[in-house]
C-alpha positions in Angstrom: -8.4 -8.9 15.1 -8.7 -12.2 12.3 -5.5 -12.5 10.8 -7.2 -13.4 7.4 -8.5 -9.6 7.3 -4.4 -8.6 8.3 -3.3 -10.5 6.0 -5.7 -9.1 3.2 -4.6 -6.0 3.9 -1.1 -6.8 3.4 -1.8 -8.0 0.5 -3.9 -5.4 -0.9 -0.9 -3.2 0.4 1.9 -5.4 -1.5 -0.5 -4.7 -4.6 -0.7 -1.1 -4.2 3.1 -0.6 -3.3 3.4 -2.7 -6.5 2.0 0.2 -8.5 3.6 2.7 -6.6 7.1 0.8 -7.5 6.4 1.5 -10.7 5.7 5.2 -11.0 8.6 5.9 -8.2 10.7 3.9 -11.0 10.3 5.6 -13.4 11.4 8.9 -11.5 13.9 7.4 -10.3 15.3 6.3 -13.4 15.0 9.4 -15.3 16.4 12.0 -12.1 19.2 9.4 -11.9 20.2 9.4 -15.4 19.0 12.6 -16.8 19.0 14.4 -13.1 15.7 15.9 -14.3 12.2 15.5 -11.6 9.7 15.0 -13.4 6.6 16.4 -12.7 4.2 15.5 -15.5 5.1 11.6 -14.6 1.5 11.3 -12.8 -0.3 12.9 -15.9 1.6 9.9 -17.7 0.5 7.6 -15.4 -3.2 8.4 -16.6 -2.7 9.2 -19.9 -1.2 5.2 -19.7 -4.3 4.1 -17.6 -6.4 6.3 -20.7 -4.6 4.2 -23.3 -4.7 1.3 -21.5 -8.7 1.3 -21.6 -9.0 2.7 -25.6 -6.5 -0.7 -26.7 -8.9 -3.1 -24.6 -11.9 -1.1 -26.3 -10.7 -1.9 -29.5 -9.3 -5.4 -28.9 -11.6 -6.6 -26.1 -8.1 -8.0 -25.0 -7.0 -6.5 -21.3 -3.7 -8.3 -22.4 -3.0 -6.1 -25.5 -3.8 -3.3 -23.2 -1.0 -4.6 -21.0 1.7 -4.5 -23.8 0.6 -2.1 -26.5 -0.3 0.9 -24.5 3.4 1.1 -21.8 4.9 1.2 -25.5 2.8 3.4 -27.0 3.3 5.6 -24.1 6.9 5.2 -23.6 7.2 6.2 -27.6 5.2 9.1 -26.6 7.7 9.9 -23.5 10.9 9.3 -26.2 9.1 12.7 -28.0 8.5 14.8 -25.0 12.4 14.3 -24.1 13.5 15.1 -27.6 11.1 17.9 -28.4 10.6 20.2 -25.0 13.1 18.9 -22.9 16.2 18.5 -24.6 16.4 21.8 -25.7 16.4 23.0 -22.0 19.5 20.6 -20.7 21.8 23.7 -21.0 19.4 26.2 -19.2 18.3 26.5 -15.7 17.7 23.4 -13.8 14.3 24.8 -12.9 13.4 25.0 -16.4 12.7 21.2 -17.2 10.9 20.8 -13.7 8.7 24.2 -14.8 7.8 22.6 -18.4 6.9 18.9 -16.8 4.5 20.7 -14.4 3.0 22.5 -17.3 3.0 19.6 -19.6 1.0 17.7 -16.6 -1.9 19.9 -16.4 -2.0 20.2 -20.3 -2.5 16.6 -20.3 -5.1 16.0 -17.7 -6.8 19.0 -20.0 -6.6 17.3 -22.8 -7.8 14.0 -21.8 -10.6 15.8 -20.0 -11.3 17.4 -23.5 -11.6 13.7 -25.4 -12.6 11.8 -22.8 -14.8 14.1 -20.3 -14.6 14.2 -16.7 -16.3 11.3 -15.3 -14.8 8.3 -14.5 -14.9 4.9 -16.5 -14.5 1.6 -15.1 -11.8 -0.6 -16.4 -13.5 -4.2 -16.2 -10.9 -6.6 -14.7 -10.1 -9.3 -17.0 -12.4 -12.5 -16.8 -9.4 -14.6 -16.3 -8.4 -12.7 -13.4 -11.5 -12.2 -11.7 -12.3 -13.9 -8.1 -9.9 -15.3 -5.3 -7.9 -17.5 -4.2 -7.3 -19.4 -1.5 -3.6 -19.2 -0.2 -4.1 -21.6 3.1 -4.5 -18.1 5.2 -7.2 -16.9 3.8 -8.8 -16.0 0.3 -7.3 -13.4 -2.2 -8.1 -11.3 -5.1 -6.5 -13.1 -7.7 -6.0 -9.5 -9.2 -4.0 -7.6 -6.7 -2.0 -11.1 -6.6 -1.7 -11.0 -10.1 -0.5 -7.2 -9.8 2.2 -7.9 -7.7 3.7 -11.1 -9.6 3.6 -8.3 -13.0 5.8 -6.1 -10.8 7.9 -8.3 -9.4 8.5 -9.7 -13.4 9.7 -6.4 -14.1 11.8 -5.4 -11.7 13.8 -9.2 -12.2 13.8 -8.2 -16.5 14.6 -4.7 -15.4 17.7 -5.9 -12.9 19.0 -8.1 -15.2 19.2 -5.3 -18.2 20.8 -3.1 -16.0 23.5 -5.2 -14.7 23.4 -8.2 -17.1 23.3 -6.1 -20.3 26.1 -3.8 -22.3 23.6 -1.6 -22.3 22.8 -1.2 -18.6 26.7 -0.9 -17.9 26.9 2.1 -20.4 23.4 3.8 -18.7 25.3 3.3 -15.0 28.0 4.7 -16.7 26.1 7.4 -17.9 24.6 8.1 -15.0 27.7 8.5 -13.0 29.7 10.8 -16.0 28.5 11.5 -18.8 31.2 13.8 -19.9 33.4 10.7 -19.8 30.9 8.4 -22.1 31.0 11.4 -24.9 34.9 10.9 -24.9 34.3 7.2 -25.7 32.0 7.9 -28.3 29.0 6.7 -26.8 25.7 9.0 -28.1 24.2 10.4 -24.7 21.5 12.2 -26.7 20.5 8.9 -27.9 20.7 7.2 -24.6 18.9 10.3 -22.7 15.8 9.6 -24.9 15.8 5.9 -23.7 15.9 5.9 -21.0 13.4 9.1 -20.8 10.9 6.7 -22.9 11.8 3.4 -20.2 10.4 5.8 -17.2 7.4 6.6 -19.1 6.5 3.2 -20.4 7.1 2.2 -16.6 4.6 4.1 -15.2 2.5 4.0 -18.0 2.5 0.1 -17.3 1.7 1.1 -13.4 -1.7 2.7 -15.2 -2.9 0.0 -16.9 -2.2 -2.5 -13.7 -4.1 -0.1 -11.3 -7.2 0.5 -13.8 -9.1 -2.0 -13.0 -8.7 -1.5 -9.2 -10.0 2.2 -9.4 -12.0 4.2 -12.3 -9.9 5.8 -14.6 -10.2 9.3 -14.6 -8.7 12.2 -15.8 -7.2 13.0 -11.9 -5.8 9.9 -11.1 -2.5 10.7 -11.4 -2.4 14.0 -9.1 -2.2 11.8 -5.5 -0.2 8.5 -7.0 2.4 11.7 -8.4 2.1 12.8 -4.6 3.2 9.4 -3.4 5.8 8.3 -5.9 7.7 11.2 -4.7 6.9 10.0 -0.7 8.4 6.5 -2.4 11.4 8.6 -4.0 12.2 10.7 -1.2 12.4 7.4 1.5 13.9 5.2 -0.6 16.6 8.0 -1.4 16.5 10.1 -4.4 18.3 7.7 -7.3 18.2 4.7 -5.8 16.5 1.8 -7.7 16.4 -0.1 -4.5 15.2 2.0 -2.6 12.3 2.7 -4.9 11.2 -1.0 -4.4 11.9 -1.2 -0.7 10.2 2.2 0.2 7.3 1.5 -2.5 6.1 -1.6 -0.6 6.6 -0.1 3.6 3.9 2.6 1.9 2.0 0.2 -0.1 1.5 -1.8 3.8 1.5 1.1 5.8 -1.3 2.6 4.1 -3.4 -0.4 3.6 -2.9 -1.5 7.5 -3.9 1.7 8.2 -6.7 2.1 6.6 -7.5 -1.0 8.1 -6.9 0.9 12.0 -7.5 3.8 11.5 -9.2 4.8 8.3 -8.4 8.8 9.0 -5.0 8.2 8.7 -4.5 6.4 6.0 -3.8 9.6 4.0 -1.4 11.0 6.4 0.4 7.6 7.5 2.8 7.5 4.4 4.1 11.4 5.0 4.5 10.6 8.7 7.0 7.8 7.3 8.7 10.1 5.2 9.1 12.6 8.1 10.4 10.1 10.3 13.0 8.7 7.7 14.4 12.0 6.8 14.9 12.5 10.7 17.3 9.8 11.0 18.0 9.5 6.9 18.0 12.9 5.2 19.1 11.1 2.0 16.3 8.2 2.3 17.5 4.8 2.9 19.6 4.1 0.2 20.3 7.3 -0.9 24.1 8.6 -0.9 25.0 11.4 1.9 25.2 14.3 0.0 22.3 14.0 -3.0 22.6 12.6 -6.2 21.8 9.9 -8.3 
């Protein structure tokens, strides 16, 4: 087997466990914060891939696309929380789950409404376009570009959380919120936040994977299916293991698919199957459940 085709492989597998990293993220965040799954979080992932293309449409910029529409989106998320799923913190905890289901079909409706059903390519941006030759072997300067994105993020995104005021007060949160109130810190307040950070963050993993696939209005249904594969093995509120299990899937597809192309769909559950065998909490999940 040439190692230059292995090695492109693991590369395009570092770029798609990039993008998976960023949708398992944002669940992660959100369940570990608001202990809420949320379902509709693929839906959100194309509705950001949507925007994505309709900003570059309008600015012929990829790189307004790349900031405006994770914000626009992530707004967008900060409404969902404080108008259908705030009222429902008190009821059942099947309720929220229930609503982010529903909401997810009625936005791959609507989008299927405004934008039809066919799929529309998302041109890669000129600048990015081509390879590059990294002494073993020539790369899409995409998918390279992809993963240096990601791994940006998660540095900014580790640094606000431990660096910041604010990321002590969301650990803080996260751990008891009963004891924030008493302090006087505004939970409501910080709920919505970080809702509208777990949207923008797979909003962002939309507009990165656009130009590696059509956009279309069921994108979202199989990356949903293996953010929770990432969430599950990494361990269900663990930021860590978010990243760590995001990029074994991201290889362990690609190499597969490299093979043995039948199992590339299957290869990622197998994994989850095998880590809940010796891990039923995921790698660096706590014994027990929980954020």
């Amino acid at each position: 087997m040439d190692v230059e085709l292995i090695a492109m492989q693991i590369v395009a597998g570092l770029a798609l466990g990039a993008i998976l990293i960023m949708v398992a993220l944002g669940l992660t965040i959100v369940f570990g914060m608001l202990g809420i799954v949320n379902f509709a979080h693929g839906a959100l992932f194309m509705v950001g891939a949507y925007a994505g293309l309709w900003v570059a449409s309008l600015t012929g910029s990829f790189w307004w696309a790349l900031v405006v529409a994770p914000v626009a989106i992530g707004l967008f998320g900060i409404v969902i929380e404080r108008v259908l799923i705030r009222p429902l913190y008190k009821r059942s905890a099947d309720d929220p789950l229930l609503l982010t289901f529903g909401l997810g079909y009625v936005l791959v409706e609507a989008v299927r409404i405004v934008f039809g059903s066919d799929g529309i390519p998302f041109a890669t941006p000129e600048a990015l376009q081509g390879v590059v030759d990294l002494g073993i072997g020539f790369f899409p300067i995409y998918r390279l570009f992809v993963v240096a994105v990601v791994a940006l993020v998660l540095v900014a995104l580790w640094l606000g959380l431990e660096r910041t005021r604010f990321g002590l007060i969301v650990r803080a949160g996260a751990r008891d919120p009963l004891i924030m109130r008493v302090l006087g810190v505004d939970i409501g307040r910080l709920w919505f936040i970080v809702f509208g950070l777990g949207v923008g963050l797979t909003a962002l993993g939309g507009v990165l994977a656009a130009p590696m696939r059509n956009v279309n209005p069921e994108m979202g249904t199989l990356v949903l299916a293996e953010a929770f594969v990432v969430t599950v093995i990494g361990g269900l509120g663990s930021l860590v293991g978010a990243v760590v299990a995001g990029l074994m899937v991201g290889v362990a597809v690609s190499l597969t698919a490299l093979f043995a192309p039948e199992m590339a769909t299957i290869v990622m559950f197998a994994l989850m199957a095998l880590v809940l065998l010796v891990r039923p909490q995921g790698l660096f999940g706590k014994a027990g459940g929980g954020a």
